[in-house]
C-alpha positions in Angstrom: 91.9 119.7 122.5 90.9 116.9 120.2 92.0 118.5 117.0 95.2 118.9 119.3 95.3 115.2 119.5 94.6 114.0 116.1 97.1 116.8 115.1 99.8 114.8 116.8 99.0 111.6 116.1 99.3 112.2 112.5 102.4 114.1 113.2 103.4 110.7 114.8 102.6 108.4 112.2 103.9 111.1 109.1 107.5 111.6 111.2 108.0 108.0 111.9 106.7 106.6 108.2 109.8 108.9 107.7 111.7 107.3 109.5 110.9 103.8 108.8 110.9 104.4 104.9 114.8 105.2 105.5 116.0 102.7 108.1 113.2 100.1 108.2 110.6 98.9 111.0 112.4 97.4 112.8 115.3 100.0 113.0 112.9 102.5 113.6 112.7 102.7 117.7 110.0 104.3 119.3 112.3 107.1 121.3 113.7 107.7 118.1 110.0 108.9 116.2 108.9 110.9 119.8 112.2 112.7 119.8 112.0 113.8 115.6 108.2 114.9 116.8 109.4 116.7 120.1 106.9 115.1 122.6 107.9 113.6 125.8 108.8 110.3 126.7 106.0 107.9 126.9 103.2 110.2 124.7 103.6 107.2 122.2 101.2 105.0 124.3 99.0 107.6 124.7 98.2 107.6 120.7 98.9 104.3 119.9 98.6 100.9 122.2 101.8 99.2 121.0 104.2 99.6 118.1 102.2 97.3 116.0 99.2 99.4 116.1 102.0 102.1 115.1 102.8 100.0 112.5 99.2 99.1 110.9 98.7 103.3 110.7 102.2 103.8 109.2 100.6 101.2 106.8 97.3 102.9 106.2 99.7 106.3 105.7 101.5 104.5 103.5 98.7 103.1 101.7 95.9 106.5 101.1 99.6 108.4 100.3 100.6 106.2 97.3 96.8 105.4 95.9 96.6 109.1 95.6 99.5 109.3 93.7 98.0 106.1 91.3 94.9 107.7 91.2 96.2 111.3 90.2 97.5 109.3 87.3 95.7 106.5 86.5 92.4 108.3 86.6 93.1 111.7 84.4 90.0 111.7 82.4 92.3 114.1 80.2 94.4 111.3 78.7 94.4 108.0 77.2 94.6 105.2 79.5 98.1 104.1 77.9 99.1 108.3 78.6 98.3 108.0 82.4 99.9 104.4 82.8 102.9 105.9 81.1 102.8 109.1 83.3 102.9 106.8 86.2 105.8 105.3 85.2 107.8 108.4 84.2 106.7 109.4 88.1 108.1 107.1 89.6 111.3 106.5 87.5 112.3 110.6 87.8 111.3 110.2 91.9 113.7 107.4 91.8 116.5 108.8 89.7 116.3 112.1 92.0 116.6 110.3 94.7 119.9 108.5 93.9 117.9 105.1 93.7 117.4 104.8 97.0 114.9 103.7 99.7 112.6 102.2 97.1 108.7 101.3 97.5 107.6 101.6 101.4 105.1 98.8 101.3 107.3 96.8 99.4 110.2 97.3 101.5 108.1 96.6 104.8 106.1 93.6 102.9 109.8 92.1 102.6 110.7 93.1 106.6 107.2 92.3 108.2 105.0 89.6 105.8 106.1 86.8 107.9 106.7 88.6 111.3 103.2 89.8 112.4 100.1 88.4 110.5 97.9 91.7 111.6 100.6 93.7 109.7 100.5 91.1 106.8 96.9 91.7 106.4 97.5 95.5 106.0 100.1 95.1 103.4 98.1 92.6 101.2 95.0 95.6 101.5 97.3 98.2 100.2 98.9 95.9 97.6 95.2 95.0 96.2 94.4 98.7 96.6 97.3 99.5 94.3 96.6 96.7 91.7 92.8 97.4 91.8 93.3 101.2 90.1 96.3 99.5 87.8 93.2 97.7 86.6 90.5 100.5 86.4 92.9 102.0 84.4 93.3 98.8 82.2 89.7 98.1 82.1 89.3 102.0 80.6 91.9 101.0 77.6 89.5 98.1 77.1 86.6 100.4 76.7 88.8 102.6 74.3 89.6 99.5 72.1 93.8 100.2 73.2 93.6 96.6 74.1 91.6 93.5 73.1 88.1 92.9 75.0 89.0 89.3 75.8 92.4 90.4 77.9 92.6 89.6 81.7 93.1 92.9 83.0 93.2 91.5 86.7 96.1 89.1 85.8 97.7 91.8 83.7 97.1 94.7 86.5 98.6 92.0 88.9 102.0 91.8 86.4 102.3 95.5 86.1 102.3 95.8 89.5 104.6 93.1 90.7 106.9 93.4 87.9 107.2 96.9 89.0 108.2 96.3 92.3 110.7 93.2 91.2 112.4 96.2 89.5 112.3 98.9 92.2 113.8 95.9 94.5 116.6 95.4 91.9 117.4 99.2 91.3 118.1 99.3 95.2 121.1 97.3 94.7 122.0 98.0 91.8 121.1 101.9 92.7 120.5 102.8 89.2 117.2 103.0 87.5 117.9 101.1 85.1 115.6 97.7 86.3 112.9 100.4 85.7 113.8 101.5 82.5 114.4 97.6 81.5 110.6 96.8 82.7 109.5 99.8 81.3 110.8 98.6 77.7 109.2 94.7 78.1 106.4 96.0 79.4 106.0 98.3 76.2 106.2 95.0 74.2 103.9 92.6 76.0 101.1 95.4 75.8 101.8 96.3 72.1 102.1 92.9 71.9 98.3 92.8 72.1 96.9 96.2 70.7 100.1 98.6 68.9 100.8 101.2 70.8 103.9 103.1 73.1 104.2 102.9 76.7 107.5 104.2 77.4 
């Protein structure tokens, strides 16, 4: 019975990130994620006490689903740190091109929607965000150790401007729906790094 319930509370939170990642938070009614689950009316409350809690573990979803994809990358012991900061990119560029350059980065789209609306939320998106810069950095730190960059470079500040110069450009290919903000970072990205140590990150 309990395996029942944590079964469908993830089912919950994974059909309505769905959800919101297409249409938004606020959009996203609750009838709306029971009915794309098929539970009855009023289950909702029985898993989560309002749709902020909701919210705070479509955040956490949001959060462990996209740090495993930065980790997966980032991490590979198997390449250079410049190869898994350019296999990141080259993830997320084809994701975005498949996908008609659409819907965009789900914590940067609900940071945009909820930063200002609900501080509980706020503090959930600025966790994920520091999660995300914080293995940008590990990988940085790792070229450091490699001698691919110089040992007196800030590799906080310069996770930090990977990261939001990243999403400045997934925010930009959603209206211009190309990829092409992507590609444009990609290439000034390439420079500042080489810029310090030569080397390519496409």
């Amino acid at each position: 019975m309990a395996t029942t319930k944590v079964n469908t509370r993830e089912e919950i939170v994974r059909k309505g990130a769905q959800l919101i990642h297409a249409q938004g938070y606020k959009a996203t009614g609750i009838q709306q994620i029971l009915d794309a689950v098929g539970i009855p009316k009023g289950s909702f409350y029985f898993y989560f006490k309002s749709k902020d809690d909701f919210g705070c573990a479509v955040i956490d979803y949001f959060s462990l689903t996209i740090g495993e994809i930065f980790s997966g990358h980032l991490r590979d012991a198997g390449m250079t740190p410049f190869e898994r900061l350019t296999k990141l990119l080259d993830y997320y560029e084809s994701a975005f091109n498949q996908s008609g350059a659409t819907l965009g980065c789900p914590i940067g789209n609900l940071s945009l929607e909820l930063a200002d609306a609900n501080e509980e939320l706020r503090k959930r998106l600025q966790a994920a965000v520091e999660g995300f810069i914080t293995q940008i950095e590990f990988c940085l730190k790792e070229a450091k150790k490699s001698r691919q960059l110089p040992a007196g470079l800030n590799t906080a500040d310069t996770a930090s401007l990977i990261f939001h110069g990243l999403e400045g450009a997934i925010l930009h290919m959603k209206v211009a729906k190309s990829v092409k903000p992507i590609r444009t970072f990609r290439r000034y990205l390439n420079a500042c790094l080489a810029g310090n140590k030569d080397m390519e990150v496409m």
